[in-house]
N, C-alpha and C positions, 0 to 999 in steps of 0.2 A: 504493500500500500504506500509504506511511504517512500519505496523507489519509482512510484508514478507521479509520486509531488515533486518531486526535486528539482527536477529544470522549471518550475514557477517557479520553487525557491532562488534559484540561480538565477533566471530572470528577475525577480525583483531585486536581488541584490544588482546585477548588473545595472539597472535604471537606479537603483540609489545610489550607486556608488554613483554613477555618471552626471546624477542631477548634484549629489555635492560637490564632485568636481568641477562642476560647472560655475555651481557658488564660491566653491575657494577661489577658481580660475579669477574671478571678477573683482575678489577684491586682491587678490597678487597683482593681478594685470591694470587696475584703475581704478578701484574705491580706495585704497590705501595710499595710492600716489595724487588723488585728487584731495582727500583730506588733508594730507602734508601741506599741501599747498595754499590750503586757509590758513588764516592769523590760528598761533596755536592753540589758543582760549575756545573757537570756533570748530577748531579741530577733535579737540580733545570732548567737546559738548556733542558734537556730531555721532562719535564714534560711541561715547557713553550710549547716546540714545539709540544707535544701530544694537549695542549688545544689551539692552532693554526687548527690544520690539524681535530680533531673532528669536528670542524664547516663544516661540507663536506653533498651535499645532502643526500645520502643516510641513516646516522644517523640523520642527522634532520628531516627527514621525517616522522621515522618511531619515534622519542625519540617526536617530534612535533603534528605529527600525531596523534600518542594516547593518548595525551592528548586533540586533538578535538574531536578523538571518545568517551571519557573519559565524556567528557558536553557533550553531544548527549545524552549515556545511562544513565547518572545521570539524568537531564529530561525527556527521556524514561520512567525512573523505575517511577520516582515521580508520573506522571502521569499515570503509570500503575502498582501500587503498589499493585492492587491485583492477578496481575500475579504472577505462581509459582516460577517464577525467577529474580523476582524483585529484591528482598534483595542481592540474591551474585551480580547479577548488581551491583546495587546502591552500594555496599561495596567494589568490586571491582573497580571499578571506582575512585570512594572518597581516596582509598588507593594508585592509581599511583595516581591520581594527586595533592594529598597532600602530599604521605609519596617521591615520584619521582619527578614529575613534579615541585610544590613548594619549596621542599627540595632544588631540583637541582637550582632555579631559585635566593632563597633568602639566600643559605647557601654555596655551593658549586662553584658558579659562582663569587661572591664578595670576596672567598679565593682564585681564578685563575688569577683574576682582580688584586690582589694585589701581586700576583705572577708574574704577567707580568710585573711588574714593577719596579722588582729585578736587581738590579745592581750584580753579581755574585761576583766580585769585591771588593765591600764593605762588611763591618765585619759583620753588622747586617744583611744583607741577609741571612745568615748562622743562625742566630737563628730564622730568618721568616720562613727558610726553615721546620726545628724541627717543629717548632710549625704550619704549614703546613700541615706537611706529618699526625701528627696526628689529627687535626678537621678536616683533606679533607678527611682521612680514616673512619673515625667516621660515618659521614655525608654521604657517599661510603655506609656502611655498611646499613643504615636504608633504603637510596637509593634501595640498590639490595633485601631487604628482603620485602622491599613493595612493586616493581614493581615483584617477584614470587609470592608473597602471592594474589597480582592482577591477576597474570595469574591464577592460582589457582581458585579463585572466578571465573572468564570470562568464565574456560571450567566448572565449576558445571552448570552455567547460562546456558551453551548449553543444 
């Protein structure tokens, strides 16, 4: 039974990884270098409200989501690793929710966390912001190149 569900599960995984990738892709490629480029008070206001309003279900669902489908087919593949499609599974998988899902959780999220707590105000906000904009970009980056490289793996898997 549940060897006739699995390629839905690989397919939704493929389309979430893809749709997050999409999302990281946007702000690596030009929300993060368009905010730099407001006065930093403006920038720092901006980006507070973007990690406000992303807490919304439809990205949680789908950014939260694949990461359940994510343990699903990593125990899938494990236990059916002599299937022809185990490995970009299992690879695919391992890569959002380690290089995405973990990234996002232990690297990304504790530099918004202390984003939020920006007085715009004060002086050193302004150098939190700097040093901000480049490990959240950084971090952004591995973010959007492991949740494609996942999509990637999920459609060979089909």
């Amino acid at each position: 039974m549940i060897n006739q569900l699995i390629p839905y599960v690989i397919l939704f995984g493929a389309m979430g990884s893809g749709l997050v990738a999409g999302v990281f892709f946007a702000f690596s490629s030009f929300v993060m270098k368009a905010l730099a480029r407001l006065p930093d008070e403006q920038g720092i206001a901006a980006m507070q409200s973007i990690n406000i309003v992303v807490l919304n279900r439809s990205f949680l669902t789908v950014f939260l989501g694949t990461a359940l489908v994510t343990i699903l087919l990593i125990t899938h593949s494990i236990f059916n690793w002599e299937s022809a499609n185990a490995i970009p599974m299992f690879a695919g998988s391992l890569l959002y929710f380690v290089g995405s899902f973990l990234v996002t959780v232990v690297r990304n999220v504790p530099l918004n966390d202390a984003l939020a707590r920006v007085d715009t105000k004060e002086g050193e906000s302004l150098t939190l912001w700097k040093d901000y904009l480049s490990k959240w970009t950084i971090w952004n980056h591995i973010r959007t190149l492991a949740s494609f490289a996942a999509m990637v793996l999920f459609i060979l898997a089909l």
